[in-house]
N, C-alpha and C positions, 0 to 999 in steps of 0.2 A: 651611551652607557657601554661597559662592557662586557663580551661575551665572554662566560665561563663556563664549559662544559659541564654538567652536574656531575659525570663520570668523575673530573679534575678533581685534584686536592690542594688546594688553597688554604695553608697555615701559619700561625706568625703572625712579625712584624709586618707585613705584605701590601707597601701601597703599589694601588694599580691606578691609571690613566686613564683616559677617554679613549673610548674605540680600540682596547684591546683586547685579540681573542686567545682565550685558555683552552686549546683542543684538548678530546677524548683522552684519559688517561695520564694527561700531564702531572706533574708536582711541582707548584711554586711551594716553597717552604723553607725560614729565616727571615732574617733581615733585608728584603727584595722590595729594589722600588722598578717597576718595569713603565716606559713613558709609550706616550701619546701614539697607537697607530701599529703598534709592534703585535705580531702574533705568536704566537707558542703555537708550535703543530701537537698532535699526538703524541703521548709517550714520551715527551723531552721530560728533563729534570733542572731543577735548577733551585739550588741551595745554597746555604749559608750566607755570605753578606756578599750577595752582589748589587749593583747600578746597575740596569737595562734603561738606552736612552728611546727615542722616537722611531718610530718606523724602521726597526728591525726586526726579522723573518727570523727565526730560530724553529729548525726543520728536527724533522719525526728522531726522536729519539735521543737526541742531544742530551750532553749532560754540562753543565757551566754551576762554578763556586764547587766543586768536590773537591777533598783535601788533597792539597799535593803527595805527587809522590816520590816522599821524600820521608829520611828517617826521622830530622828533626825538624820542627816548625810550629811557628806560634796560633795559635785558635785564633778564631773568628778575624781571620784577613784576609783580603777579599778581590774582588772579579768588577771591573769595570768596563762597560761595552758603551761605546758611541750611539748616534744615529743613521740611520740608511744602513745597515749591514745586511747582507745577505750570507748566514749560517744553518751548511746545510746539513743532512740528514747524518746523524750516530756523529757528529763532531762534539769531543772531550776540552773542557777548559778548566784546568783547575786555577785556584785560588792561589794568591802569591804565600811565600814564606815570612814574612814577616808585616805588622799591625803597618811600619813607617813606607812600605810601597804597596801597591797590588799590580795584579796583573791585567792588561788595559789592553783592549783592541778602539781603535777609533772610530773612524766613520767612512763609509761607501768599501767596506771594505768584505770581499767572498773568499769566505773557509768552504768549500767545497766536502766532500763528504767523506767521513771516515779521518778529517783530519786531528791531530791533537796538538794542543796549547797547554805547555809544561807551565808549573807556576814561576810568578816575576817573567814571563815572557812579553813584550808590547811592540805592539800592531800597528805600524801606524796607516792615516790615511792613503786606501784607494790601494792598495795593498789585498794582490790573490796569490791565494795559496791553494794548489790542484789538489784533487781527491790523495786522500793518504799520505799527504806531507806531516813529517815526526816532529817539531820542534820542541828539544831539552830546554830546560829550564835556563833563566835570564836570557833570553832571543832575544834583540832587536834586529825588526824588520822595519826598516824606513819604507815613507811614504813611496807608494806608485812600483814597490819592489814587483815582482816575479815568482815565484816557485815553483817548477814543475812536479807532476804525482810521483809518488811512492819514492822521495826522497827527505832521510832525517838530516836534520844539522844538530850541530855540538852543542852540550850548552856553551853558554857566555859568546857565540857568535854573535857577528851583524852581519847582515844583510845590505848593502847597503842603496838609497835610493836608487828606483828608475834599475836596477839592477835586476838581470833575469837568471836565472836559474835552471839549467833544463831538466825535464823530469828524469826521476833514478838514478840522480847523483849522490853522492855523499859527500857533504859539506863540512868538515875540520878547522876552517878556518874562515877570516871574514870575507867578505865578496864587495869588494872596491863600488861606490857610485856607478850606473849609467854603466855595467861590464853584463859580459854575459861568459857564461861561468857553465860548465859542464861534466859529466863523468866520475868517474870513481875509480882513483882520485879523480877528484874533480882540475878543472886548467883552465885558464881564461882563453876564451877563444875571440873577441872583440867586443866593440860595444853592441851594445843594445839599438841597433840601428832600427828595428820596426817600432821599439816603445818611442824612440824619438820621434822617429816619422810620423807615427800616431798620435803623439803629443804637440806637433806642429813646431820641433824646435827648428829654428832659424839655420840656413846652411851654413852661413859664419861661424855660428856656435857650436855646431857639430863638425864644423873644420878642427877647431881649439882642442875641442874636444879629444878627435882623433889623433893629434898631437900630442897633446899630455896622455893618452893611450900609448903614444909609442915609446914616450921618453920609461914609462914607467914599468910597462912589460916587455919593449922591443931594442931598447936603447943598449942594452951589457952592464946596464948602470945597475947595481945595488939599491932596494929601496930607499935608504936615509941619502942616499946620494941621487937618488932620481927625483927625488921629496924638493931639497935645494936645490936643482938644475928647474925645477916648475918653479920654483917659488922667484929665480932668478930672472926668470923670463917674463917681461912684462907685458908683452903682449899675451901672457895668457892668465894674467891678472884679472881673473873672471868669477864671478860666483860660481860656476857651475867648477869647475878646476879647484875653487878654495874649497869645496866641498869632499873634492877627492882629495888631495892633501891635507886636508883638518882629518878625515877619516883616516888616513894611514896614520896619520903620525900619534894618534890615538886608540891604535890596535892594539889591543893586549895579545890577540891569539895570533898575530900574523896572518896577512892577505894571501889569498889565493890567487898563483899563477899560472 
């Protein structure tokens, strides 16, 4: 069964799951379905139409589903959270702008404390973001990204996988797969060499890797012409390479160098 504080307030449409606890002073209230195993600390909030999946942690104070902010935006549209997340203490997520998307974080994924999630932002898996990270509204943060503290990005950025971020940067533009990215203005300073290491990729693959790094920040080459010199190249005809090249050539805001 689940635990609910009597302190809490629990109103609405409001299903709840097996084994989950509603701490002192909480407010579920709206259209919330919260799943199996998840806890609500103290004092969080959490309204209007969100999805909460399985076994995530949402710490003291939190607020998820509040209306964006923004001047225009359609009612009751909504916040979708994964499984396994870890959301910690005074972390804000509002609700998307419009009924036909919401705003989504996935799974295994830690917002640290004090962070905010603009609406229409998404999260994807396995994805941290450090204490006081700003994200404007439409972020994508691909899977396994980076972000260091007390640093905002633009809206309509990407982040892009496996890509790290160091804290107290400012972010204007998107941040290329698998780079690591620093400062203000921020500059790419090489890949991501400890998430790789971390993540056990193969040295073959992060030879390729570092290749298409150089053709594309070290070469003198122009991005649309750095784009075609990887794409020419067959030996670096690789998922992880189509991945950086599908992302530039899909940038609306222009990559950070």
């Amino acid at each position: 069964m689940s635990n609910i504080h009597k302190s809490a307030i629990v109103e609405g449409n409001v299903k709840i799951s097996e084994d989950v606890i509603i701490g002192p002073g909480a407010v579920v209230r709206g259209d919330i379905t919260i799943g199996d195993g998840t806890v609500i600390e103290p004092n969080a909030v959490i309204e209007g139409n969100v999805d909460i999946g399985k076994n995530n942690r949402i710490g003291i104070g939190t607020c998820i589903g509040t209306s964006p902010q923004a001047f225009k935006y359609e009612e009751d549209t909504k916040v979708i959270i994964g499984d396994g997340n870890v959301i910690r203490e005074y972390v804000t997520i509002n609700r998307s702008t419009k009924k036909s998307c919401a705003t989504l974080i996935g799974n295994k994924i830690m917002l640290m404390a004090y962070v905010h999630v603009a609406h229409d932002c998404r999260i994807a898996d396995e994805a941290i973001l450090a204490n006081c990270v700003t994200l404007g509204g439409h972020i994508e943060v691909q899977e396994k990204a980076v972000i260091g503290g007390v640093t905002p990005v633009h809206q309509f950025v990407r982040i892009g996988k496996m890509a790290i971020v160091g804290g107290g940067s400012r972010i204007p533009k998107d941040v290329v797969p698998y780079c690591l990215v620093a400062g203000s203005p921020a500059h790419v300073y090489g890949l991501n060499k400890v998430g790789l290491k971390r993540r056990n990729y193969p040295a073959q693959l992060k030879k390729k890797l570092k290749e298409a790094y150089s053709i594309i920040f070290r070469s003198g080459l122009n991005t649309s012409h750095a784009v075609e010199e990887m794409e020419k190249r067959k030996d670096l005809d690789i998922v992880e390479v189509r991945e950086m090249t599908d992302f530039i050539k899909t940038s609306k805001r222009g990559i950070t160098k």
